[in-house]
MIVOVO-68684 format. One record per residue: x, y, z of N, C-alpha, C in turn. Coordinates in steps of 0.001 Angstrom, whole numbers, plus 500000, padded with zeros to 6 digits. Each point is the difference from the previous one (the first is absolute). Example, Ala and Ser with C-alpha at 12.3 -4.5 7.8 and 13.67 -1.06 7.14 Angstrom:
BEGIN
   n_px   n_py   n_pz  ca_px  ca_py  ca_pz   c_px   c_py   c_pz
 513190 494310 507800 499110 501190 500000 500900 501200 500000
 499650 501050 499280 500820 501190 500060 499230 501090 500730
***
This chain:
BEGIN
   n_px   n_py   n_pz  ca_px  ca_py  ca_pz   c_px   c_py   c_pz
 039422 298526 112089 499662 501328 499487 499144 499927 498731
 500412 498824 499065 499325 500264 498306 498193 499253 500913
 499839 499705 500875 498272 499847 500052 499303 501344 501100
 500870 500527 500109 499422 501281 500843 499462 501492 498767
 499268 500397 500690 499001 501026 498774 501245 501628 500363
 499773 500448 499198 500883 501426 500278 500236 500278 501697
 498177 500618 500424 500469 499911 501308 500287 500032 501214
 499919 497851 499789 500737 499463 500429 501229 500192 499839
 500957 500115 498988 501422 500124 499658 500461 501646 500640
 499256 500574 500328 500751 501303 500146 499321 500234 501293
 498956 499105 501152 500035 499462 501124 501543 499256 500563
 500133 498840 499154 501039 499348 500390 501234 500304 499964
 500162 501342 499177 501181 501256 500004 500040 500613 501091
 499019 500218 500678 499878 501032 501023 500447 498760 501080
 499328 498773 500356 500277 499234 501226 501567 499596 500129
 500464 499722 498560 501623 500078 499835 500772 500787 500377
 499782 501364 499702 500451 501162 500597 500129 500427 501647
 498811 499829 500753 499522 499692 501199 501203 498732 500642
 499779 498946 499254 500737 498680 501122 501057 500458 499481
 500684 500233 499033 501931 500390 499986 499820 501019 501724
 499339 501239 499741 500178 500942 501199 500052 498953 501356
 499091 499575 499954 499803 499136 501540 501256 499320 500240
 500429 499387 498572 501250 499148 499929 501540 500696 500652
 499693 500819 499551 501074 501480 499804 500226 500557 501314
 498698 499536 500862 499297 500817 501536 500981 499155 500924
 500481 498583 499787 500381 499252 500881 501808 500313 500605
 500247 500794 498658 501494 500599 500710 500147 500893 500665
 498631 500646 500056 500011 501502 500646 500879 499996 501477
 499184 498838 500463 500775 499939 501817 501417 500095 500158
 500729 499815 498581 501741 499575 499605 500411 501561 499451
 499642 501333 500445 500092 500996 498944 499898 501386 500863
 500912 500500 500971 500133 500448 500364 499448 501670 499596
 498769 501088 500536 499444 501092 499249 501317 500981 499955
 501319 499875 500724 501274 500872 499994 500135 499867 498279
 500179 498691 499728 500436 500017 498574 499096 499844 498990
 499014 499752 500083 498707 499616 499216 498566 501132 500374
 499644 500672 499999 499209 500798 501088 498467 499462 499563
 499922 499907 498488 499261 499579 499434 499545 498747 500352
 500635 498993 500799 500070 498286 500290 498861 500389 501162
 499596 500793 501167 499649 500532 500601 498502 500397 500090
 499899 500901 499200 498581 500482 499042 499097 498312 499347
 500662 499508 499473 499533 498701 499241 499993 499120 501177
 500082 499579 501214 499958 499088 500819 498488 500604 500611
 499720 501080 499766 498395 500541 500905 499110 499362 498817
 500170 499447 498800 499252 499721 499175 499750 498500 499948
 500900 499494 500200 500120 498368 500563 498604 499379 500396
 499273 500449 500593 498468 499339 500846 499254 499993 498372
 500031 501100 500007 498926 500210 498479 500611 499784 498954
 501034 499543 499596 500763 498465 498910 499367 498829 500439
 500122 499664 500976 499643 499053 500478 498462 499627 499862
 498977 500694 500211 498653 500225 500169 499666 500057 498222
 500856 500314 499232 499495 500435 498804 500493 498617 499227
 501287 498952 500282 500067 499155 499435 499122 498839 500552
 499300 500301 501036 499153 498496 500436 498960 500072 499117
 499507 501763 500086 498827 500250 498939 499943 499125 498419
 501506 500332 499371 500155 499873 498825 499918 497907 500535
 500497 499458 500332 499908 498526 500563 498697 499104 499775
 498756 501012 500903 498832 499818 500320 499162 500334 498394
 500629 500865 499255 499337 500434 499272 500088 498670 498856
 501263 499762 499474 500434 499032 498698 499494 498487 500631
 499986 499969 501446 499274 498310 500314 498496 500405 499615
 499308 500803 500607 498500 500004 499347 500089 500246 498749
 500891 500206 499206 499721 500333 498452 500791 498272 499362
 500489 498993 501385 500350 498666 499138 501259 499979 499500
 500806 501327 500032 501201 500229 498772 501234 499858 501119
 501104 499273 499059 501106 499817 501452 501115 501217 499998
 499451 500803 499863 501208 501631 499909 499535 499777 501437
 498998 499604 500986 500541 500237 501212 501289 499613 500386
 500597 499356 499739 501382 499295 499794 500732 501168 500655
 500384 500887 498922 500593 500838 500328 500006 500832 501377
 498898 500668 500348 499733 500741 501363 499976 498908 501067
 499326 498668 499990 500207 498965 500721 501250 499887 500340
 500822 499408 499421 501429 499390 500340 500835 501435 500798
 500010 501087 499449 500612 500932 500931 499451 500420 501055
 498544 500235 499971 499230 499623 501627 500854 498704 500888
 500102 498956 499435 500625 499084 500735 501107 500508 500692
 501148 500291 498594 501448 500467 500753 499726 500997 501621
 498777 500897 499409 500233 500610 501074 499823 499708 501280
 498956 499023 500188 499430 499095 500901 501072 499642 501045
 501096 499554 499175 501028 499053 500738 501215 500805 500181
 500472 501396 499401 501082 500622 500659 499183 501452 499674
 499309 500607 500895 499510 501044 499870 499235 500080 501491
 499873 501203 500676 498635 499860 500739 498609 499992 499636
 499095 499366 500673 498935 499990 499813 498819 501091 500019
 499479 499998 498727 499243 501266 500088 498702 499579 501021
 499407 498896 499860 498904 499419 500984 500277 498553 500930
 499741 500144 501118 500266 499035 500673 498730 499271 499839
 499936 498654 499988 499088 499227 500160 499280 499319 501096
 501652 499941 500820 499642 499373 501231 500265 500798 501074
 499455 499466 501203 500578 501117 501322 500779 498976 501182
 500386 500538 500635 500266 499625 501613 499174 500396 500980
 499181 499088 500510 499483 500107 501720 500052 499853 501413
 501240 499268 499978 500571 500067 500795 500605 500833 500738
 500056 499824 501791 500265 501149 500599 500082 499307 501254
 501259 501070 500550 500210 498885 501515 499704 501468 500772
 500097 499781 501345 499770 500781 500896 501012 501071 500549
 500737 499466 499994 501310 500959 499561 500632 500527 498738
 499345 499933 499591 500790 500603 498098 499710 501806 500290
 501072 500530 499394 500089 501030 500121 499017 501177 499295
 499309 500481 499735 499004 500842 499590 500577 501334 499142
 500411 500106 498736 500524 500892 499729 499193 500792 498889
 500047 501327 500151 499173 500418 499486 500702 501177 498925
 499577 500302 499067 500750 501335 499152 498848 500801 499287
 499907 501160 499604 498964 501111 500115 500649 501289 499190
 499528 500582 499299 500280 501327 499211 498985 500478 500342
 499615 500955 500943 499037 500450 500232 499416 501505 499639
 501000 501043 499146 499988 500561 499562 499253 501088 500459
 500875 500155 501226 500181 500964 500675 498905 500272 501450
 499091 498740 500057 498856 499524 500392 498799 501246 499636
 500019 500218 498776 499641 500544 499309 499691 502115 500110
 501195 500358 500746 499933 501112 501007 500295 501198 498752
 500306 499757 498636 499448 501137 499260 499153 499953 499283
 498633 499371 500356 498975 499600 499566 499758 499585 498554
 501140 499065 499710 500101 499543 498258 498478 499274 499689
 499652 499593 501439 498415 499296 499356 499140 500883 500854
 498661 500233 499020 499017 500897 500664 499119 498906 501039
 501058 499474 500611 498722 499650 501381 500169 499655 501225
 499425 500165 501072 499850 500264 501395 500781 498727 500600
 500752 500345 500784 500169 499009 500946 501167 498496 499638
 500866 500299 499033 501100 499890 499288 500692 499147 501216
 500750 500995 499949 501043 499485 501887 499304 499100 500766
 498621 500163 500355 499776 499329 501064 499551 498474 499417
 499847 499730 498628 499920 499164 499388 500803 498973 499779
 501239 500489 499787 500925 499714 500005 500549 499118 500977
 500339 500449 500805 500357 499902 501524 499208 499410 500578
 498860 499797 499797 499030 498954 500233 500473 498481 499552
 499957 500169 498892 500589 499009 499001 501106 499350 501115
 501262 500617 499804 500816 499723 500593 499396 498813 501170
 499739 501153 500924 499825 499435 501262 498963 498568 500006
 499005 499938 499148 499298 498932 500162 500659 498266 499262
 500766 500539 499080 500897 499023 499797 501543 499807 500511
 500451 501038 501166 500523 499456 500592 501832 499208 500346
 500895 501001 498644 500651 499512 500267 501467 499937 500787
 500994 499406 499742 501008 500080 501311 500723 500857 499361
 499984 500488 498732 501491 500760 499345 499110 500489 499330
 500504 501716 499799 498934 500785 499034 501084 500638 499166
 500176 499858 498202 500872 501123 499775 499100 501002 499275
 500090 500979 500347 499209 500957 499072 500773 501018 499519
 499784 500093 498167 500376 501074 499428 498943 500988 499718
 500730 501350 499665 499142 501249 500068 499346 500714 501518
 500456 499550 500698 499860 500439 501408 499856 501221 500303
 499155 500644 500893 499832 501264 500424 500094 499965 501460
 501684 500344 500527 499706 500241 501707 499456 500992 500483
 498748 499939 499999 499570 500646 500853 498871 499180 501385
 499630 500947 500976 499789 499042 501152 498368 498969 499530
 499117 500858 499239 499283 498845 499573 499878 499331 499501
 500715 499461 499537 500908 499069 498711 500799 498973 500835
 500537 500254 501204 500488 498951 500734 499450 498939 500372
 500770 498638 499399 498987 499339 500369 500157 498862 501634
 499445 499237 500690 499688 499800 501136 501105 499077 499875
 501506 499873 500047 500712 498797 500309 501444 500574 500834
 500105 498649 500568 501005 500335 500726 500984 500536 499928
 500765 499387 498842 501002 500407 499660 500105 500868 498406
 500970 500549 499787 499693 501306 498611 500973 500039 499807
 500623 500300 498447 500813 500507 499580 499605 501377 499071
 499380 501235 499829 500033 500897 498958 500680 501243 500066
 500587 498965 498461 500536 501815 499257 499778 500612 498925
 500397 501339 500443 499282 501209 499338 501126 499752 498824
 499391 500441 498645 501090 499893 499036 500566 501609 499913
 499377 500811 500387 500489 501329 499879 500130 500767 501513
 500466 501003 500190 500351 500575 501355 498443 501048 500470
 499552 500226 498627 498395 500774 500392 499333 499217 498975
 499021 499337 500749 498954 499196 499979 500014 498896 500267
 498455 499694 500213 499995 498559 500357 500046 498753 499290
 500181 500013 498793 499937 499553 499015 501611 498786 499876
 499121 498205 500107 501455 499203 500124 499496 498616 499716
 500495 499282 501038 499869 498627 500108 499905 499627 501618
 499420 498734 500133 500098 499114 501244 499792 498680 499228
 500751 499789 501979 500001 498501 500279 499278 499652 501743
 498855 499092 500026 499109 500152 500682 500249 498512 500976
 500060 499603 501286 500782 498739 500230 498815 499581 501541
 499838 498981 500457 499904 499310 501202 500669 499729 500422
 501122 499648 499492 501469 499335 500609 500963 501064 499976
 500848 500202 500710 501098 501093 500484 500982 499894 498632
 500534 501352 499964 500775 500794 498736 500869 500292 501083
 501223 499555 499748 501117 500247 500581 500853 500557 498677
 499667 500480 498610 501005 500558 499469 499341 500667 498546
 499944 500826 499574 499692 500523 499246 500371 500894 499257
 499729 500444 498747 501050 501199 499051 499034 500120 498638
 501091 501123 499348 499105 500502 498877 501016 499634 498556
 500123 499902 498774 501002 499782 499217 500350 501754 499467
 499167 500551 500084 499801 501319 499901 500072 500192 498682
 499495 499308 499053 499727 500295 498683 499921 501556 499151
 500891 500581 499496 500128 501434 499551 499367 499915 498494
 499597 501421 500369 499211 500789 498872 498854 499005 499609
 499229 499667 500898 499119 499695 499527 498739 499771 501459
 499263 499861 500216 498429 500312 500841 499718 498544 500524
 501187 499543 499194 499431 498070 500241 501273 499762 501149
 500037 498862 500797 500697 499517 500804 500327 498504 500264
 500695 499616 500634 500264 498842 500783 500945 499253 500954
 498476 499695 501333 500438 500001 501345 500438 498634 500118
 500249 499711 501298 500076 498916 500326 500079 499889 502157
 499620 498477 500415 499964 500395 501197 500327 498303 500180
 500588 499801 501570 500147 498450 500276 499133 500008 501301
 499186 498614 499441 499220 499661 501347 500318 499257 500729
 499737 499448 501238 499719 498746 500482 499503 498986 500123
 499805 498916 499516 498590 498756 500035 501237 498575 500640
 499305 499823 501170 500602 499220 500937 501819 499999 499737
 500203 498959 500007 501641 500195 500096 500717 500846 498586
 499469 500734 499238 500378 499902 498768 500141 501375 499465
 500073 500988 499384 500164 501516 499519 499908 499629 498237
 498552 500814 500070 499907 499760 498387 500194 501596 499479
 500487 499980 499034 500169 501413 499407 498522 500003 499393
 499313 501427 499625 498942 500232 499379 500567 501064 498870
 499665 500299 499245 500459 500957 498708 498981 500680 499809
 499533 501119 500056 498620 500587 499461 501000 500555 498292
 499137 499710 498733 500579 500623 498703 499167 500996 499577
 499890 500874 499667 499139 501334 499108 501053 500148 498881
 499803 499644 498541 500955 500324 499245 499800 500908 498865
 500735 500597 499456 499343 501213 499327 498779 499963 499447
 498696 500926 500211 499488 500218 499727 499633 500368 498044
 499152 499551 499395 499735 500231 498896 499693 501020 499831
 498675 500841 500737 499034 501052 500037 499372 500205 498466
 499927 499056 499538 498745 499725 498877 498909 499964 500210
 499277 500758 499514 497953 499763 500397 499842 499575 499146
 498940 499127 499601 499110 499329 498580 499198 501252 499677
 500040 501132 501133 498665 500172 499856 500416 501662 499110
 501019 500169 500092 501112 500907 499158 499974 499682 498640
 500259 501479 499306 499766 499855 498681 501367 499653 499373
 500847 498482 500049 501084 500146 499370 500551 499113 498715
 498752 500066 499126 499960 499260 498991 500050 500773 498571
 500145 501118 499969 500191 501070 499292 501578 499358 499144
 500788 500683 498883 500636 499242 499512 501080 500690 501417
 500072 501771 499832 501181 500638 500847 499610 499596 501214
 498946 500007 500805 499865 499176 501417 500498 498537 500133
 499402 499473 498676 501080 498175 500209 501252 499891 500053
 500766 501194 498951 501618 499818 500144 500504 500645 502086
 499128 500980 500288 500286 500797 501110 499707 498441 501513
 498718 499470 499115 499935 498790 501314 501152 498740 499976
 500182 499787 498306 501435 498867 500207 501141 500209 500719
 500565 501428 499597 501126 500886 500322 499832 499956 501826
 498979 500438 500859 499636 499704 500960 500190 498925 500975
 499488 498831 499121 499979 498143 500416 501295 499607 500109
 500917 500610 499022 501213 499624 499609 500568 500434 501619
 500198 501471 500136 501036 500040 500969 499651 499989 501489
 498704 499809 500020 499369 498799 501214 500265 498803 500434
 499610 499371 498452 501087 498402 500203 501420 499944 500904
 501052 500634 498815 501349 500359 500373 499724 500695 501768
 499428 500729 500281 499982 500044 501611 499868 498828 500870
 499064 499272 499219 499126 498730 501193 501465 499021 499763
 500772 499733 498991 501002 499170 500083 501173 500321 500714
 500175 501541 500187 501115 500178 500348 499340 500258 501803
 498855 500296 500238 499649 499414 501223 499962 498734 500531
 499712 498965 498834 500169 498333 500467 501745 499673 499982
 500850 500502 499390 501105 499849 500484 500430 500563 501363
 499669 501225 500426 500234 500355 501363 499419 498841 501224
 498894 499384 499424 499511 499201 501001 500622 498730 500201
 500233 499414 498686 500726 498848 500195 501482 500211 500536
 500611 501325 499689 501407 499780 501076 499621 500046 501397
 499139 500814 500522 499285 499938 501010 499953 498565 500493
 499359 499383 499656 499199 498879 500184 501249 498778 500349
 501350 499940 499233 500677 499367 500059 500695 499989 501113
 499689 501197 501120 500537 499941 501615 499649 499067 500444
 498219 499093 499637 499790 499579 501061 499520 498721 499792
 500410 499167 501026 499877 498430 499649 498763 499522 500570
 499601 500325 500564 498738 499444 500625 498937 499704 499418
 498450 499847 500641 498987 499821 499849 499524 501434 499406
 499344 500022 498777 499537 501228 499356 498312 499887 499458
 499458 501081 499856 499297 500275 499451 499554 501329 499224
 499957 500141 498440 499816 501092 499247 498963 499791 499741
 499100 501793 500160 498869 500152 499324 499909 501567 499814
 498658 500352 499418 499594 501287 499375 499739 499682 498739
 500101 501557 499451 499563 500665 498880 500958 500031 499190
 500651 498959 498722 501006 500035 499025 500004 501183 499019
 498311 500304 500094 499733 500677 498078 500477 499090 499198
 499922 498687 500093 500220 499390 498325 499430 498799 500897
 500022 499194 498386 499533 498331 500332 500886 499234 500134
 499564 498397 500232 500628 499014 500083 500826 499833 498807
 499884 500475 498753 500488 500220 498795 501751 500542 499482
 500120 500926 501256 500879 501051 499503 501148 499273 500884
 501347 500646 499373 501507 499774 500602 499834 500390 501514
 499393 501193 500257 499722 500427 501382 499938 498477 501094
 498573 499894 499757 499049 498692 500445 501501 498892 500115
 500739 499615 498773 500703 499490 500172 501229 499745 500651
 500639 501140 499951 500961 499984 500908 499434 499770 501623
 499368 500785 500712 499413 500215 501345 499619 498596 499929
 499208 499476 499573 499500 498266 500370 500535 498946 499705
 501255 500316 499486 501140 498956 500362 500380 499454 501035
 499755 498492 500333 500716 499402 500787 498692 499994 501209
 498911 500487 499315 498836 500133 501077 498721 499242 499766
 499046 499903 500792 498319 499591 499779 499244 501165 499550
 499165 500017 498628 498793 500944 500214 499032 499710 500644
 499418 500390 500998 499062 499938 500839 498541 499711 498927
 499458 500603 498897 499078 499559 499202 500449 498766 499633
 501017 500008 499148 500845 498318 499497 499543 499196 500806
 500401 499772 500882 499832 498917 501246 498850 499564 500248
 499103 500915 500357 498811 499512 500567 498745 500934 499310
 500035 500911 499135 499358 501138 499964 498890 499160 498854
 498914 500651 499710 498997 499894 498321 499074 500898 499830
 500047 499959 498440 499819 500823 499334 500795 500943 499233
 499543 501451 499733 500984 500394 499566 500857 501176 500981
 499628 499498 501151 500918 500907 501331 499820 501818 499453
 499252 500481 499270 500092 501248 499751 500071 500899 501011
 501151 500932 499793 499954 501050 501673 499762 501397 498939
 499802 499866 498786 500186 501591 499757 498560 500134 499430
 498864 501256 500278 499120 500074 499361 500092 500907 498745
 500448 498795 499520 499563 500208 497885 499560 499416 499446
 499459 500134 498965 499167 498730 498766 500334 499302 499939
 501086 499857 499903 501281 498432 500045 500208 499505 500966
 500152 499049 500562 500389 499559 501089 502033 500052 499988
 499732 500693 500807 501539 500307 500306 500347 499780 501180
 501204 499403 500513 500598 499154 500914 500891 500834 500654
 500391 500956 500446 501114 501092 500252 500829 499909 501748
 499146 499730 500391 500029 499563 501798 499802 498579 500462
 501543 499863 500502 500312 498566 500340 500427 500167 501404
 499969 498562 500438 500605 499667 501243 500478 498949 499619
 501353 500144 499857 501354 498782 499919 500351 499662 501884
 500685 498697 499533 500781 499620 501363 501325 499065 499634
 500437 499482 501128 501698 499354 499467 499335 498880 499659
 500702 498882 499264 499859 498550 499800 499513 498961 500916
 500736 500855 501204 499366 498961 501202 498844 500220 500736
 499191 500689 499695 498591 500361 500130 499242 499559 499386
 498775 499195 500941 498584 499588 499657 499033 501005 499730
 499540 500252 498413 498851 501009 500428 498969 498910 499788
 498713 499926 501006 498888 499330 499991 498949 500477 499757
 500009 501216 499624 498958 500388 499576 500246 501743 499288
 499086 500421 499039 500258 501469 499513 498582 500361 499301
 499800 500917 500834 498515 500903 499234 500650 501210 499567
 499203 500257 498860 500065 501468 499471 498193 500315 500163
 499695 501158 500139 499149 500931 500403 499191 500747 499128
 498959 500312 499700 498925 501068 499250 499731 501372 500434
 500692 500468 501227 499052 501060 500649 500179 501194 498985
 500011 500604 499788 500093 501313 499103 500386 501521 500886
 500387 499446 500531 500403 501664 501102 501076 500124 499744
 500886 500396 498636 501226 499799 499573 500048 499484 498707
 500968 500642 499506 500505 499737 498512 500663 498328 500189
 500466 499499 501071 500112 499104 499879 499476 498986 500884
 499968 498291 500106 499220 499344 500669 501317 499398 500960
 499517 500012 501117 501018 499450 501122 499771 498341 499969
 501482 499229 500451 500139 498776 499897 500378 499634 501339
 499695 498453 500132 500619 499708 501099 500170 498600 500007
 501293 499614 500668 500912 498495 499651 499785 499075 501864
 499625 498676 500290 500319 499808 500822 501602 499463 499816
 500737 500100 500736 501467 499262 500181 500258 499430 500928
 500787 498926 499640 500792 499180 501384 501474 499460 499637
 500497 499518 500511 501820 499561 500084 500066 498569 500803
***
């Protein structure tokens, strides 16, 4: 500090400040939003801690000075018990039988015209179809008949008794069982359906979990709009947890071959993320690179996963660019 100029010293205040948070970021997954709501809110900030201490890193090595030290070494920690904000490497591998699974927020295939442009749905669904895969879960669903898409087998439900407005599960292989958790007071859901793939019945999980309904593009930075948006985040959180507990008792019926995917609303960051991918593969983890972004924001945000059990090969995982949707659809090959 005594060879750094002012500031520098009140730079290196600020990068201190920054890596404690990041530091601080790593219990979040241990911190349930029931009792903490706030633990919650601070886990969406996690990417950009992260992004801001490599900065501060990059910055003190070109300036020669070893305060990178500091943002360095907790970059490390995170490296090694944290998920990864960027993958480096990928998987290419792929056998001929690996299962094709696909997950999608398609947001509504765009049927209340949230984007001003032509031909939305059929874009979409294009998409789909040209890549092709054996398991489709899609959240934000609209049953209606042009919206159906060309597969054999279907599971959709309506989350309400008038309208079309829900979820599916989209299959090649036969659904011999299916259901809803019927998630109350809230627009969000989660299904589930069992398939067939040769001798074996894998459960599929489609997740939609509470919804945020935050726009960037909303004015809520005001001081009374910021307290009205925390107050908001807060008892959103507390929904999405007390929805991930419904799932995991759920979940504990069944012993088999599984696979979870959808739309979390949070990152790899949060208690959410954590609980649900216990005892499982992330489909990006495994084989995925880059920064797997499914949500279109400035940040790269990670929100839509496809998990599977332990005993699953994923060999491969793309995430997607198309823009016909607030979010980008992923897709995992799998095998057993």
């Amino acid at each position: 500090m005594k060879n750094l100029s002012l500031f520098g010293k009140i730079l290196y205040f600020l990068n201190s400040l920054f890596a404690t948070l990041l530091l601080l970021s790593y219990l979040l997954p241990y911190i349930s939003p029931t009792k903490i709501p706030l633990s919650a809110i601070l886990s969406l900030s996690v990417p950009i801690l992260i992004i801001i201490n490599l900065a501060f890193v990059i910055y003190w090595l070109f300036k020669l000075k070893k305060q990178f030290i500091l943002s360095g070494l907790i970059l490390c920690i995170g490296w090694f018990f944290t998920n990864p904000l960027y993958k480096l490497t990928e998987s290419k591998s792929s056998l001929n039988d690996d299962l094709k699974v696909m997950s999608y927020n398609v947001r509504t295939f765009n049927h209340g015209n949230w984007l001003d442009e032509k031909n939305i749905d059929k874009k979409i669904i294009s998409f789909i179809k040209e890549n092709d895969p054996d398991v489709l879960v899609i959240q934000e669903n609209i049953a209606l008949p042009e919206y159906v898409l060309d597969f054999p087998h279907k599971y959709i439900e309506k989350k309400f008794a008038k309208g079309p407005f829900g979820m599916a599960i989209y299959s090649k292989l036969p659904i011999i069982n299916h259901g809803s958790l019927k998630l109350k007071n809230t627009s969000n859901d989660i299904i589930f359906a069992d398939i067939i793939r040769k001798k074996d019945t894998i459960r599929v999980y489609n997740l939609h979990l509470q919804s945020l309904s935050i726009s960037p593009n909303k004015e809520n930075f005001g001081q009374e709009n910021s307290e009205k948006l925390i107050k908001t985040l807060k008892t959103r959180f507390k929904k999405q947890a007390e929805q991930t507990e419904i799932f995991l008792a759920h979940e504990k019926t069944w012993k088999g071959k599984k696979i979870v995917g959808g739309d979390f609303n949070n990152t790899s960051y949060s208690w959410v993320y954590s609980q649900i991918s216990e005892n499982k593969k992330d489909a990006f983890i495994e084989a995925g690179k880059g920064f797997g972004k499914t949500f279109n924001y400035w940040f790269p945000m990670r929100i839509d996963f496809i998990l599977t059990d332990n005993n699953a090969i994923v060999n491969k995982f793309s995430s997607y660019s198309e823009k016909n949707s607030d979010h980008f659809p992923i897709l995992a090959r799998i095998n057993w």
